[in-house]
Phi, psi and omega in degrees: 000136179258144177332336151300332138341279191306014203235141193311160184192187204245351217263045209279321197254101208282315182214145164258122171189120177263126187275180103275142200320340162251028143070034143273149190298159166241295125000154123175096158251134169215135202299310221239107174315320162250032131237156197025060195291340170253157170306316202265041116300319181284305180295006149266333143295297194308274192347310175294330162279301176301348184277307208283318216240016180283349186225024169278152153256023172276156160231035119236146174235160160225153192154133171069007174081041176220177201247149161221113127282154189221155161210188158211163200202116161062227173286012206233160141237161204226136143220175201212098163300150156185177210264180233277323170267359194301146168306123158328301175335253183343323155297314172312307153327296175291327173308300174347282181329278198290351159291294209280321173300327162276327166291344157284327194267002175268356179074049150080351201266051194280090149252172173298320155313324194270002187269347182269346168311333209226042196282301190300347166284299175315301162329296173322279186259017131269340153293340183268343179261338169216184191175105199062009174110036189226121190241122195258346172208161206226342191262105192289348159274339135331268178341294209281339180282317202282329172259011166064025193334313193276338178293289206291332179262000158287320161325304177296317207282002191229009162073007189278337198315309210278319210286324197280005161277312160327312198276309177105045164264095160276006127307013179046031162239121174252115179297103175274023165246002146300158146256168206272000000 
C-alpha cells in the first residue's frame, strides 16, 4: 500500500446501501467511482455482506478490504461501507445518523413497507448525511429539520394534494362545504 492510501481524507463513506430481510436491494449508493464500478459488482458485494452479517450480532464486518457497519431493524438491514483503514467511529456515527433520521420520519416503524411509502424521503436524507462520501451532517434532528419532512408527509398524509391540483387550489386549502 502506498503512503498515500494513508493519508487522511473527507472522502469516508465509500458506499450506503439497505437490504431486506431476503438480502434484496432497497437502497444503494456508492461514492467511490473504483470498487464497484458495475451493477452486478455491487449487488454481488451487497450479497456477499448480507451472507456474512444477516445472522450475525457483530455491527462491524470486514470483506473485500473495506470496514462495513451495520445494523438491522424488523425486515430491514442498513449498512456504511467504508475503506479497510476508515475510523469505525465515523462510520458507526453516520449509521447512527441515518437510523434515528428514518426512525423519525417513519414514526419509529423503520421496516420495509414503510421505508419504500417513504422512499423519496429516505433518498432526501441520505443526501443530506452525505454527498459524495462526505459526511456532512451526523445529527438526525438536524437531517429531518434540513429536509423538511414533516411538512411533505402532513401535506400527503390526508390525501388532498392531487385533488387541490385537479382543482387548482395551490394552497392545499379546499372548502369541503362545497359540492363538487
Amino acid at each position: 500500500m502506498d503512503s498515500a492510501s494513508l493519508e487522511p481524507t473527507l472522502y469516508t463513506v465509500k458506499a450506503v446501501f439497505i437490504l431486506d430481510n431476503d438480502g434484496n436491494r432497497l437502497l444503494s449508493k456508492y461514492y467511490d467511482p473504483d470498487i464497484f464500478p458495475y451493477m452486478k459488482d455491487q449487488k454481488n458485494f451487497e450479497h456477499n455482506v448480507f451472507n456474512k452479517t444477516h445472522k450475525a450480532d457483530n455491527e462491524i464486518a470486514f470483506l473485500d478490504g473495506m470496514t462495513i457497519v451495520y445494523k438491522s431493524s424488523i425486515d430491514l438491514f442498513i449498512y456504511v461501507v467504508g475503506s479497510a483503514q476508515e475510523n469505525e467511529l465515523m462510520l458507526m456515527s453516520v449509521l447512527s445518523c441515518l437510523f434515528e433520521s428514518l426512525s423519525l420520519i417513519l414514526r419509529k416503524n423503520v421496516e420495509r413497507r414503510c421505508l419504500l411509502d417513504n422512499m423519496d424521503g429516505v433518498f432526501l436524507i441520505v443526501d443530506e448525511i452525505i454527498d459524495g462520501g462526505v459526511i456532512l451532517e451526523s445529527d438526525p434532528q438536524q437531517v429531518v429539520q434540513k429536509v423538511n419532512y414533516k411538512e411533505m408527509v402532513s401535506e400527503t398524509a390526508y390525501g388532498f394534494v392531487l385533488f387541490d391540483y385537479i382543482t387548482g387550489n395551490s394552497e392545499g386549502q379546499t372548502d369541503r362545504s362545497q359540492p363538487l
